[in-house]
VEXGU-395153 format. One record per atom (N, C-alpha, C): residue in one letter; x, y, z. Coordinates in steps of 0.05 Angstrom, whole numbers, padded with zeros to 5 digits, always signed. Last residue first. Layout:
N
AXYZ...
***
This chain:
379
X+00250+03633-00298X+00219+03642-00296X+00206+03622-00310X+00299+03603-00333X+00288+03620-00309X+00265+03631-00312X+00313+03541-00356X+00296+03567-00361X+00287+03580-00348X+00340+03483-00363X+00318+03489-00350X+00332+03527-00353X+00345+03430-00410X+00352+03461-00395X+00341+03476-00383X+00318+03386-00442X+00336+03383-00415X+00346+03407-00403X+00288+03413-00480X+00277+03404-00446X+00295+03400-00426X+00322+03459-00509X+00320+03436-00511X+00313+03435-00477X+00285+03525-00531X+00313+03512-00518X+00306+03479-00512X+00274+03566-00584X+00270+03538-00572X+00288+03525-00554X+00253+03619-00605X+00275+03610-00601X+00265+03583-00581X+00219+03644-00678X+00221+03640-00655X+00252+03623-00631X+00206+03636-00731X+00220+03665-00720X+00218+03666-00683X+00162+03584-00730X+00184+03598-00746X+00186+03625-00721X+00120+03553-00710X+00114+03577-00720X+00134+03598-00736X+00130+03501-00687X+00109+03529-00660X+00108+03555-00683X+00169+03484-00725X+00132+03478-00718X+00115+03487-00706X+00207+03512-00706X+00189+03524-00737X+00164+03504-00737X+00214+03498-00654X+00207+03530-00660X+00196+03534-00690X+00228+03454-00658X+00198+03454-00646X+00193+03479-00649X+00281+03444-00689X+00253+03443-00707X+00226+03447-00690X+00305+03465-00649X+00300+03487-00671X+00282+03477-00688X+00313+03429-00614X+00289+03447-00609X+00287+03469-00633X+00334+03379-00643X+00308+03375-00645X+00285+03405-00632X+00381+03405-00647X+00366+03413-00674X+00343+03404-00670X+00395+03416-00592X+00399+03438-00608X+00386+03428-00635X+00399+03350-00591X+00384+03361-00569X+00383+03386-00584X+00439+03339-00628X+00422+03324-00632X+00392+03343-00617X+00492+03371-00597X+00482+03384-00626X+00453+03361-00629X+00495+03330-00556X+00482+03362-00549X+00467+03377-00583X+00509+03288-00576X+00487+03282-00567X+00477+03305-00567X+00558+03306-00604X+00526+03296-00631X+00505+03298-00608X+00588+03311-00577X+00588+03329-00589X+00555+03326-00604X+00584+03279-00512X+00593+03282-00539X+00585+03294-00554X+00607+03310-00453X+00585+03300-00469X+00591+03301-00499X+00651+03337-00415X+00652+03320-00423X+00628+03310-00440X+00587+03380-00392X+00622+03371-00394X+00632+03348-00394X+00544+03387-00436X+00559+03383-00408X+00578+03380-00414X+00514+03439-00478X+00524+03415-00480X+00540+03416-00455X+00454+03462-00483X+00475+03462-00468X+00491+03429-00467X+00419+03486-00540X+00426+03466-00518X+00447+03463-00502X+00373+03511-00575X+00390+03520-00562X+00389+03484-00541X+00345+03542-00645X+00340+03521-00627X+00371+03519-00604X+00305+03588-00675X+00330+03589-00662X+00326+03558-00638X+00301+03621-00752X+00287+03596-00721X+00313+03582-00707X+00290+03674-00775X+00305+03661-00763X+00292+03639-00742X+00269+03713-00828X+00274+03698-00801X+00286+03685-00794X+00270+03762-00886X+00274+03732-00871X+00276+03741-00838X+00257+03797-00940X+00256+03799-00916X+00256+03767-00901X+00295+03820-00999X+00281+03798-00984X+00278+03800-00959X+00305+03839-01060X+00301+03856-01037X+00284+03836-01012X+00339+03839-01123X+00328+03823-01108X+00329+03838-01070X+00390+03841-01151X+00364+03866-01150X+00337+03853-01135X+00430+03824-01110X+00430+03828-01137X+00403+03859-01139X+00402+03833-01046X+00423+03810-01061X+00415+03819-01088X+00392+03860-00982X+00386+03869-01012X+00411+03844-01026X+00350+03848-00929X+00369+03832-00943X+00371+03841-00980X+00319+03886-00889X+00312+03873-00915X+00339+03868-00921X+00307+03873-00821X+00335+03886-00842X+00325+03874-00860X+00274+03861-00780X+00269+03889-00794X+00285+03894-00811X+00282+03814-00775X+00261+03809-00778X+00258+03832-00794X+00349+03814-00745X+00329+03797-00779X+00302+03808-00789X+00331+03837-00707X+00329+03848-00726X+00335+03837-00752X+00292+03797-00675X+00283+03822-00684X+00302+03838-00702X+00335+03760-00672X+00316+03762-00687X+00296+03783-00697X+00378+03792-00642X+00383+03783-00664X+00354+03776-00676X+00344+03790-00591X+00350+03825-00609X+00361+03805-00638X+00343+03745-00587X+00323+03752-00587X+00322+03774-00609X+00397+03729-00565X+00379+03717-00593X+00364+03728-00597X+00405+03759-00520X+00421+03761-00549X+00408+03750-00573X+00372+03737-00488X+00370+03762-00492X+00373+03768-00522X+00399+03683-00482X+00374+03690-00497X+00363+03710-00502X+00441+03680-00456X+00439+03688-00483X+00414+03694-00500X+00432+03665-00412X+00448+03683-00412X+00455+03702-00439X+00410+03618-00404X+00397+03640-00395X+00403+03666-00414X+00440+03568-00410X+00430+03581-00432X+00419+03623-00425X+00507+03571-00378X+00473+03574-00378X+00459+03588-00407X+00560+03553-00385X+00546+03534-00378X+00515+03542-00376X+00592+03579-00440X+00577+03593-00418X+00565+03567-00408X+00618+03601-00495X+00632+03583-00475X+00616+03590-00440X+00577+03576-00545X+00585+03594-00528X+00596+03579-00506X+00581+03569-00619X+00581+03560-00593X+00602+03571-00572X+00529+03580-00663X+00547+03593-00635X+00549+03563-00620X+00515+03568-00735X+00509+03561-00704X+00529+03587-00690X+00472+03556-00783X+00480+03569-00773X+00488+03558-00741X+00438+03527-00849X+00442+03528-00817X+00471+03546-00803X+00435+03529-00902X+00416+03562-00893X+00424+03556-00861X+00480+03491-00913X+00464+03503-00909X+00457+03530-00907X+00529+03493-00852X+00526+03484-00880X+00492+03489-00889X+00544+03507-00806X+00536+03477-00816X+00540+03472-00835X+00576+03568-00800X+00560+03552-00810X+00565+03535-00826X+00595+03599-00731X+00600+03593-00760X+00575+03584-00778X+00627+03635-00683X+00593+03633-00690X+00611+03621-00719X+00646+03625-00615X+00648+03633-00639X+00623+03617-00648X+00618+03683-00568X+00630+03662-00565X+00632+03646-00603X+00601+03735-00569X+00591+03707-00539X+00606+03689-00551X+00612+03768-00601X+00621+03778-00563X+00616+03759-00556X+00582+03745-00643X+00613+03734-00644X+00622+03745-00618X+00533+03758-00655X+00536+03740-00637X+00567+03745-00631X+00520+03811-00692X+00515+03806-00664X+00522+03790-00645X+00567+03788-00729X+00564+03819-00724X+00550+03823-00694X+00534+03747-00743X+00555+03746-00736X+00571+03768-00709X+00490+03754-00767X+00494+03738-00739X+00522+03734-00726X+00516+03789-00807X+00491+03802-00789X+00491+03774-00759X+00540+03749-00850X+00554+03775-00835X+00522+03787-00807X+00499+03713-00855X+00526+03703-00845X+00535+03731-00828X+00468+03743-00886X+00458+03739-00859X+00479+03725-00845X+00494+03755-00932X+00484+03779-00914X+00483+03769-00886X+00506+03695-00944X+00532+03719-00948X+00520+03739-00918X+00455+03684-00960X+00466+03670-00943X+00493+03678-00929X+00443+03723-01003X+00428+03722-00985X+00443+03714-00958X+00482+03694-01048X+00491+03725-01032X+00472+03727-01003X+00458+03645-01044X+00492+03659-01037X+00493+03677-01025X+00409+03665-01072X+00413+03655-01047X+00446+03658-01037X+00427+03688-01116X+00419+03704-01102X+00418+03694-01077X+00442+03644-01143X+00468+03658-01127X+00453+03683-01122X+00396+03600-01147X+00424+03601-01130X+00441+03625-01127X+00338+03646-01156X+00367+03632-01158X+00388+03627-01135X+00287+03668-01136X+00316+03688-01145X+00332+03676-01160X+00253+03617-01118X+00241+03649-01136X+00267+03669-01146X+00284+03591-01104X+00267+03579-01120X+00261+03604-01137X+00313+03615-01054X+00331+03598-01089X+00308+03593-01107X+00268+03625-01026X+00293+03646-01038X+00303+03642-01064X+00250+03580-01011X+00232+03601-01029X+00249+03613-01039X+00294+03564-00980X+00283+03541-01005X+00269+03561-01025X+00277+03586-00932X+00307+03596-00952X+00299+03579-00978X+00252+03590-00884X+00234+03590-00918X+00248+03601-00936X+00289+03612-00840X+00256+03602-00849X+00252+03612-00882X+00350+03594-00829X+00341+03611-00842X+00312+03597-00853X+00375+03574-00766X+00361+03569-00787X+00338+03584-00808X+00414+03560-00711X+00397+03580-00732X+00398+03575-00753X+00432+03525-00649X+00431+03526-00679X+00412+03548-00690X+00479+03533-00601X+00455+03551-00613X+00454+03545-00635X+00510+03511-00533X+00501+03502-00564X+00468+03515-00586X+00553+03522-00489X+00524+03529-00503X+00521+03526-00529X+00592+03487-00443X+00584+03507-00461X+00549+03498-00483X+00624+03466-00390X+00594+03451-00409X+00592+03476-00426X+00689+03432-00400X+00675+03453-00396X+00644+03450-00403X+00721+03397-00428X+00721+03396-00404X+00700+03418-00385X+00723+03409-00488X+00707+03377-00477X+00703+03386-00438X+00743+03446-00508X+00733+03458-00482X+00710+03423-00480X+00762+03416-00554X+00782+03424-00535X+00773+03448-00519X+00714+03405-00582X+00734+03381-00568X+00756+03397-00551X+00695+03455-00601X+00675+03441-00576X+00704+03422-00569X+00736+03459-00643X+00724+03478-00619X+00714+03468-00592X+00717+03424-00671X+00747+03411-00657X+00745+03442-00632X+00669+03442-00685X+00663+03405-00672X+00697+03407-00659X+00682+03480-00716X+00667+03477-00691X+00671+03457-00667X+00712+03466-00756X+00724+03481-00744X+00705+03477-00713X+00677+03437-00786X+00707+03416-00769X+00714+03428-00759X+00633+03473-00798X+00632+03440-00784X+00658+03440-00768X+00670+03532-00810X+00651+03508-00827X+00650+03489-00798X+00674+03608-00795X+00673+03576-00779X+00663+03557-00794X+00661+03640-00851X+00652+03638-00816X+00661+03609-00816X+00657+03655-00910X+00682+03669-00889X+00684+03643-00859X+00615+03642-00934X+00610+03669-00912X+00632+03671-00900X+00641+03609-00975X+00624+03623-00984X+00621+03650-00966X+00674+03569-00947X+00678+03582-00970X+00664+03604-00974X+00678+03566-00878X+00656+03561-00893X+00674+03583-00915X+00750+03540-00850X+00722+03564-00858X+00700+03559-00878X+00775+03497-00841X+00766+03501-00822X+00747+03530-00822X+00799+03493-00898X+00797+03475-00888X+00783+03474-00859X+00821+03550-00898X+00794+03539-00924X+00783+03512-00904X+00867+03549-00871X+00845+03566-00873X+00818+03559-00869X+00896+03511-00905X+00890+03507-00872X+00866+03525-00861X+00905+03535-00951X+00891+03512-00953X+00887+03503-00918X+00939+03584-00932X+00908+03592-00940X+00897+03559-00939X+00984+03559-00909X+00960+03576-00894X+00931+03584-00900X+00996+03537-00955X+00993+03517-00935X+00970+03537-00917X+01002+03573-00984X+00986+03555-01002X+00975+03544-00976X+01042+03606-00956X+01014+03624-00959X+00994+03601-00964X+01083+03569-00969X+01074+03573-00941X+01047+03590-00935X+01101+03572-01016X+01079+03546-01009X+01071+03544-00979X+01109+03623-01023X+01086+03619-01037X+01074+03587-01026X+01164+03616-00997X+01133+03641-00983X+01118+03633-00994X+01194+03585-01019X+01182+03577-00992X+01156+03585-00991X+01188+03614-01075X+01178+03583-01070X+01167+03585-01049X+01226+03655-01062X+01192+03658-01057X+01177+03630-01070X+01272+03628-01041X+01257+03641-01023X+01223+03646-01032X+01288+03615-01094X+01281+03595-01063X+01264+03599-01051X+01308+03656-01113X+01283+03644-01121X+01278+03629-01104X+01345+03676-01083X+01317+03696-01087X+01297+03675-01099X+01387+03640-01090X+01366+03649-01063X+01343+03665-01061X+01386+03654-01149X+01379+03631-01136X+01370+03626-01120X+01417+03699-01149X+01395+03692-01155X+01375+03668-01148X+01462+03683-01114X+01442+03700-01107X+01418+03695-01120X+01482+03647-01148X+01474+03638-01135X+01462+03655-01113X+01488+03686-01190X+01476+03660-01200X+01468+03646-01173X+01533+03715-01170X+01509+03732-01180X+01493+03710-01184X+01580+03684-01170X+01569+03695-01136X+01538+03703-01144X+01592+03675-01211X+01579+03650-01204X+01560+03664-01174X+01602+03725-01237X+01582+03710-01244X+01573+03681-01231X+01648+03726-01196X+01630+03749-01198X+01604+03732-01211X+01679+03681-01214X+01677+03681-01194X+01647+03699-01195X+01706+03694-01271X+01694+03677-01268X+01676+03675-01242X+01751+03731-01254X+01730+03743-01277X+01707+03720-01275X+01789+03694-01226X+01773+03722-01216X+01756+03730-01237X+01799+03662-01268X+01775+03652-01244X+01771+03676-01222X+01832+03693-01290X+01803+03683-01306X+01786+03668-01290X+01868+03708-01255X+01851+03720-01275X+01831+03711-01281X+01892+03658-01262X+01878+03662-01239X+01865+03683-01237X+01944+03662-01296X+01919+03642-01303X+01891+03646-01278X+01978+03705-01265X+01953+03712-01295X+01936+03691-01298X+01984+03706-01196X+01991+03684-01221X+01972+03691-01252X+01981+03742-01161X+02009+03742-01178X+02008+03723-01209X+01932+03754-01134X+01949+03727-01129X+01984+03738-01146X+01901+03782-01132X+01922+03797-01129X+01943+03775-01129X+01855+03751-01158X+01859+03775-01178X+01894+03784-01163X+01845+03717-01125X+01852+03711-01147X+01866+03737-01164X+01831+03754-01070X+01858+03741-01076X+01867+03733-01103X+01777+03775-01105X+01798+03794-01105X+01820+03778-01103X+01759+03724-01106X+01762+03736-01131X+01777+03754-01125X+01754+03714-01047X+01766+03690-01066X+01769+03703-01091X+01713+03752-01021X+01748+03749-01027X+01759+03744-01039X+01659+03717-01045X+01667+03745-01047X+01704+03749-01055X+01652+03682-01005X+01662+03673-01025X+01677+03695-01045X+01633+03709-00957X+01643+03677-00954X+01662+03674-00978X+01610+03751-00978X+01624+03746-00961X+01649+03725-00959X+01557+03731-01014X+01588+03755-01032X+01612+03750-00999X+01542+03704-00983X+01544+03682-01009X+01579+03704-01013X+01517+03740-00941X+01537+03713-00937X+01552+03697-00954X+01482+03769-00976X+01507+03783-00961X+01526+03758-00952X+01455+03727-00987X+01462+03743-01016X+01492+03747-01000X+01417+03720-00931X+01432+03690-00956X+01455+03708-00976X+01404+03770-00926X+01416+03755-00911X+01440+03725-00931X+01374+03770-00963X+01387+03788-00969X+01404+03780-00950X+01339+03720-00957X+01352+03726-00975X+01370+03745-00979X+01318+03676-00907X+01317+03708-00918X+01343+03713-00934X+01315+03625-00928X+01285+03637-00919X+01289+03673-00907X+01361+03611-00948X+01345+03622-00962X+01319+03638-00948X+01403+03581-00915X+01389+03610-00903X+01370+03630-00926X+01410+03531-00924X+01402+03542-00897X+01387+03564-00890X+01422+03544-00979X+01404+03522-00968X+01398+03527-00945X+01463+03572-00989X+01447+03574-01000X+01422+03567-00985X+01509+03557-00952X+01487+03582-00931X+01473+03584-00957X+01532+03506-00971X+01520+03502-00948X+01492+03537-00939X+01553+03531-01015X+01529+03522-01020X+01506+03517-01000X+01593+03564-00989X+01570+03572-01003X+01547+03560-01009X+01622+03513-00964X+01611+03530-00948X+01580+03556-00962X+01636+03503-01019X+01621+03486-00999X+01605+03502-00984X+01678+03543-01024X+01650+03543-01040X+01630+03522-01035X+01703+03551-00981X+01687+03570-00985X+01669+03558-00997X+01736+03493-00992X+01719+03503-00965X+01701+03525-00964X+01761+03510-01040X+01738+03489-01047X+01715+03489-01009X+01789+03548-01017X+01775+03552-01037X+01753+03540-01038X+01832+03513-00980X+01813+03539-00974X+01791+03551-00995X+01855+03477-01017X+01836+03478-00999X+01811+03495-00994X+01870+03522-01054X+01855+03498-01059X+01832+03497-01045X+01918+03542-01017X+01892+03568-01030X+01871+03543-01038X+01945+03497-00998X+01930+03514-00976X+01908+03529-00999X+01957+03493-01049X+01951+03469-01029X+01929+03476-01015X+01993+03536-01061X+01965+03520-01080X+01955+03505-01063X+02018+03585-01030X+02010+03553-01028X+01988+03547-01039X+02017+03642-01029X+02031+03622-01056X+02027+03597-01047X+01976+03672-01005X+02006+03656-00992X+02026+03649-01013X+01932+03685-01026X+01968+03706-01028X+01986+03690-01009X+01899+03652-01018X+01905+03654-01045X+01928+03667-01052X+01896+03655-00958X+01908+03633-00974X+01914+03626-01003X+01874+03699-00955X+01895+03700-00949X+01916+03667-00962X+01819+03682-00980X+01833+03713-00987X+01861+03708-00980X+01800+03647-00941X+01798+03640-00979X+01817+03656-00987X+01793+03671-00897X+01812+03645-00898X+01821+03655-00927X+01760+03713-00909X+01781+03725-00903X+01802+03696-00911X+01716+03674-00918X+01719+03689-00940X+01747+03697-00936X+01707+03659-00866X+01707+03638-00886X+01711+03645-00906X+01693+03706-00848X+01716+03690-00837X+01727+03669-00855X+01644+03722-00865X+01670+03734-00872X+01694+03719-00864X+01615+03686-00848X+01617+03683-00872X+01639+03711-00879X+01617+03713-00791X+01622+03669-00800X+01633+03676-00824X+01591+03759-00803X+01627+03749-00780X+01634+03727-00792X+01531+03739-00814X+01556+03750-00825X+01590+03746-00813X+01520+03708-00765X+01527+03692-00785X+01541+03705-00805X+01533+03749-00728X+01544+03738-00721X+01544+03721-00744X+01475+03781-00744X+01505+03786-00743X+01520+03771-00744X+01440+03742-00730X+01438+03736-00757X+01460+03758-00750X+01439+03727-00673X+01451+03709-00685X+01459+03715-00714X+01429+03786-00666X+01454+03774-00649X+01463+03749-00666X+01381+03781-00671X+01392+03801-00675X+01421+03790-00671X+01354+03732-00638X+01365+03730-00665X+01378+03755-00682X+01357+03713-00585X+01385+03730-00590X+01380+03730-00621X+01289+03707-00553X+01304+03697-00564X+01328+03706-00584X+01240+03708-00507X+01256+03724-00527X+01282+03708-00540X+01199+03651-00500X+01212+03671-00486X+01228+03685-00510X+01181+03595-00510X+01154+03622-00517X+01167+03646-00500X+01204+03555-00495X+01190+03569-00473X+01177+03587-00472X+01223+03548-00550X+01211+03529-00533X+01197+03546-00512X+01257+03600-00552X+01245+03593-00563X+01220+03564-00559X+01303+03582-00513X+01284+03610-00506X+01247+03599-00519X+01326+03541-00532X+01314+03547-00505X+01294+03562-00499X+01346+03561-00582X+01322+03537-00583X+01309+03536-00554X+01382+03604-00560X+01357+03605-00572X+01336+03587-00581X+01424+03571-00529X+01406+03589-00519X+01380+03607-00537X+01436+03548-00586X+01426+03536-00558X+01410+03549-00538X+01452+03588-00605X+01439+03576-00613X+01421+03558-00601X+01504+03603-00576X+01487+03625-00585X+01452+03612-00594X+01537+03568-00581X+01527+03575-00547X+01501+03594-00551X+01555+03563-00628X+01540+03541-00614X+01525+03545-00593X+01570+03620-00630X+01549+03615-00647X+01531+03587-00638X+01614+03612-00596X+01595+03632-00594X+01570+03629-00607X+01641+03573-00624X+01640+03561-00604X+01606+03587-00587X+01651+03603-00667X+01641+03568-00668X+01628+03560-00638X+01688+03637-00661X+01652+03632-00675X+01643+03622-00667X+01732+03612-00645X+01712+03635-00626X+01686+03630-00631X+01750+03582-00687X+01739+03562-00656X+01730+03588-00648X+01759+03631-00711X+01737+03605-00724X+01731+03587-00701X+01796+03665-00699X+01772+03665-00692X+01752+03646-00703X+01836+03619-00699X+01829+03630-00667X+01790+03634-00673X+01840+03612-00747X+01831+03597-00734X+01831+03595-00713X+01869+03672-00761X+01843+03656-00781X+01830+03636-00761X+01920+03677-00737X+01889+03685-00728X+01859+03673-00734X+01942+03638-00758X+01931+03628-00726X+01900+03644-00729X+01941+03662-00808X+01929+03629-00804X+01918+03628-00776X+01982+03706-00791X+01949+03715-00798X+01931+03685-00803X+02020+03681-00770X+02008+03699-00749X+01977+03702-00765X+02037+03614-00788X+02035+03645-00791X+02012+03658-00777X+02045+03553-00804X+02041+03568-00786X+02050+03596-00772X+02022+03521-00843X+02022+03555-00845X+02031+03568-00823X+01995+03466-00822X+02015+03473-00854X+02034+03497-00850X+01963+03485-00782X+01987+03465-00776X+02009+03469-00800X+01927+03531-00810X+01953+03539-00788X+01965+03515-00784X+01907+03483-00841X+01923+03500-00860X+01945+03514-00831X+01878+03451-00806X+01905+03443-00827X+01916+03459-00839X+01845+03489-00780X+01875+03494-00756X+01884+03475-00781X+01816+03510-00817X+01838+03531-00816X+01847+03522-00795X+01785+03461-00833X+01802+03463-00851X+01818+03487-00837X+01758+03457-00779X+01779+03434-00789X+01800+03450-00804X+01731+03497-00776X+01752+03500-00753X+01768+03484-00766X+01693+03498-00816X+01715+03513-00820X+01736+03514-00805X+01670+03438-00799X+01690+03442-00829X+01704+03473-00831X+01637+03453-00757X+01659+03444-00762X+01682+03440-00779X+01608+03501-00778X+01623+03506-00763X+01647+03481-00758X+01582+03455-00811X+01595+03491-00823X+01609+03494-00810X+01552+03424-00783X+01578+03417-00800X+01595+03444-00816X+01519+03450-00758X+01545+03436-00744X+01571+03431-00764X+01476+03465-00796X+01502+03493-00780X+01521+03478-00779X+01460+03424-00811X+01478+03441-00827X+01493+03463-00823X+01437+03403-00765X+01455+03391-00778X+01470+03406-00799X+01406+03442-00762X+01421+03445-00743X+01448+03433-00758X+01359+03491-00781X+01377+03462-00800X+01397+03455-00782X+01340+03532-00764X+01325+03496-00761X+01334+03476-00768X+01343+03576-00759X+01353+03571-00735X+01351+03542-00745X+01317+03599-00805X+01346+03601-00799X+01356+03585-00785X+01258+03584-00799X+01285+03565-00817X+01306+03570-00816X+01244+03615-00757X+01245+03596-00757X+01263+03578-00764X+01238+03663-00799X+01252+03652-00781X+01261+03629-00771X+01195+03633-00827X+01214+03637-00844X+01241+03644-00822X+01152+03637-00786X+01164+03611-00790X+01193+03613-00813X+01150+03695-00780X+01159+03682-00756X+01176+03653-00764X+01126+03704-00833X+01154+03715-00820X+01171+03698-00799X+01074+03678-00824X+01099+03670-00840X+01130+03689-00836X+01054+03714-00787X+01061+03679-00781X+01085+03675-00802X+01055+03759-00812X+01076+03756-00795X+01078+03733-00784X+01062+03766-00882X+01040+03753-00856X+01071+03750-00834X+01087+03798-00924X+01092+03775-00920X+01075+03769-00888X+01082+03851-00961X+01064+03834-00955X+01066+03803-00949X+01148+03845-00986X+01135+03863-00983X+01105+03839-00970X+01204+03798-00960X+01184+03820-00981X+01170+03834-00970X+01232+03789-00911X+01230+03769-00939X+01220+03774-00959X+01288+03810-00878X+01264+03813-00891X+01248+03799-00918X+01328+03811-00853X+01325+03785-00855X+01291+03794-00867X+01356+03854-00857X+01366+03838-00874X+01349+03812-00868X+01319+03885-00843X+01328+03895-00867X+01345+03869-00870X+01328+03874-00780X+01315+03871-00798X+01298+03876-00826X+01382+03884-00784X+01379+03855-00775X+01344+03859-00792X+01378+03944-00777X+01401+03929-00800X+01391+03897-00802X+01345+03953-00735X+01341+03963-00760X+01352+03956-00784X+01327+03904-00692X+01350+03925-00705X+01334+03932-00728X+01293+03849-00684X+01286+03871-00673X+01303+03897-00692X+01272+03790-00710X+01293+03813-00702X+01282+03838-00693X+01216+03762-00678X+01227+03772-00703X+01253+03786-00707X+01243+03694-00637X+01226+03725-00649X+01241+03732-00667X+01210+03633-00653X+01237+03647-00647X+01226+03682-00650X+01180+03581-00629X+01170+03614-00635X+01197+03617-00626X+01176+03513-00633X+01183+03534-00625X+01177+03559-00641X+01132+03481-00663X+01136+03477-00635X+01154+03493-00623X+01139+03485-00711X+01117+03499-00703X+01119+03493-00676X+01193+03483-00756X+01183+03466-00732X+01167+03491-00715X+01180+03466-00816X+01180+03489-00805X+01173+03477-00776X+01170+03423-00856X+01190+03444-00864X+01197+03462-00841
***
């Protein structure tokens, strides 16, 4: 739906952005990509802009009157500004540079008055032919900025009454009484298809929150918030080139917890100490969990050395923070096993090395930190 390979910016104006605003508590990712959708339908700009140049130089060939020319002077102007306009913002946008959308979402008003002004003047010509035309071109054209430009609505609304808007006053000054009733008619269709963009719109936003939050979930542990597995392991794959530090932790004698409290005293337990290794580790580098009472870091450092400080004070104060969960008051440890994964090395061999020394620290005794043989250890 949303091409994530360019960043257009947000408007900047005060009018631009008020009109391209999508609600109240909308994430500025999602702002950005609801941007995005303005610029993304290309195929449906092209043909906008072509279909209005078409239809107002047949009507100036039919008409050829000072206010027609005008009509399709400025329609090749648009057209041609708005193409140039656009271009230079898929550019920008690609290059992660600023990008004219103040500029462009004006300029789509201008369009949709132009396409409204046609409608207006061709209804007081007296040529059925020409007002027809020009009619059935607006309300094309309406349908066309439903669809394009729902992803901001008040934007979409102001283009719908524009574009199409006129067409009820000409009807109304036309001269002809049966045209009356498609000026009385017009108002409720303009209002129906506002509504309409309003509902579009929070479709989009709600399946774009669905997508962000299910992308979320999909790379965080449910329960502590923190980093799950797939988030780590694709962590480690894109510093493959680097040797970083591999720390597993492991909550000593969590099995007693659930046995003597319950599962969701353990939860919560597993909740506390999620936030507390976190709270200390997360300056070195990111911290999640396995799954489990397991826990990890992985630091972007080629020496263990460097952290062991940090583990340390983290155990000591496991050791002194009672963990309060329900009415339940628990004191725990931590057994810390550590490996330096190389550069380029596969993910299992280093994580393999990191859990065989966290089990030699709860066989040396629990609440202790273990680094794997292959690391060598100053002093």
């Amino acid at each position: 739906m949303v091409d994530t390979t360019r960043t257009f910016s947000l408007p900047k104006w005060r009018f631009t952005r008020w009109l391209a605003d999508p609600g109240k508590d909308v994430p500025t990712e999602i702002r950005h990509a609801l941007i995005s959708n303005l610029f993304g339908t290309l195929p449906i700009f092209i043909g906008g802009v072509a279909n209005t140049i078409l239809v107002s130089g047949v009507i100036a060939v039919r008409k050829p009157e000072p206010l027609f020319l005008a009509w399709l002077g400025l329609e090749v102007l648009l057209g041609i500004v708005r193409t140039v306009l656009i271009l230079i913002a898929y550019r920008g946008a690609a290059r992660q540079q600023e990008t004219p959308t103040d500029l462009y979402l004006v300029l789509a008003l201008v369009w949709a008055f132009g396409v409204g002004a046609g409608a207006f003047i061709s209804l007081l010509s007296g040529d059925w032919v020409v007002a027809a035309l020009a009619c059935l071109s607006a309300a094309a054209m309406m349908g066309g900025i439903c669809f394009r430009n729902f992803a901001a609505p008040r934007l979409a609304a102001a283009m719908i009454v524009l574009s199409f808007g006129p067409a009820c006053l000409g009807a109304v000054f036309s001269g002809e009484p049966i045209m009356l009733l498609t000026g009385l008619q017009i108002p409720f269709y303009l209002y129906a298809m506002s509504k309409a963009v309003y509902r579009l719109n929070g479709m989009l936003v709600s399946t774009m929150r669905a997508e962000r939050d299910n992308d979320h979930w999909a790379r965080h542990d449910m329960l502590t918030g923190l980093a799950n597995r797939r988030s780590l392991v694709e962590l480690n794959e894109s510093a493959a080139e680097q040797a970083v530090v591999l720390v597993l932790m492991d909550i000593d004698h969590f099995k007693a917890v659930n046995d003597t409290y319950g599962h969701q005293v353990g939860d919560s337990v597993l909740q506390a100490v999620g936030k507390i290794i976190a709270g200390h580790l997360t300056p070195y580098g990111a911290v999640g969990r396995f799954g489990g009472e397991e826990f990890a870091l992985i630091a972007p450092t080629g020496s263990a050395d460097a952290l062991l400080p940090a583990l340390g004070e983290l155990l000591a104060i496991m050791e002194k923070t009672p963990i309060v969960a329900a009415k339940a008051t628990v004191r725990l440890t931590l057994s810390v096993g550590v490996a330096v994964r190389e550069a380029f090395e596969p993910f299992d061999q280093a994580y393999a090395a990191a859990d065989e020394a966290l089990y030699r620290a709860k066989r040396a005794g629990r609440n202790r930190i273990q680094v794997a043989e292959r690391v060598k250890v100053a002093g």
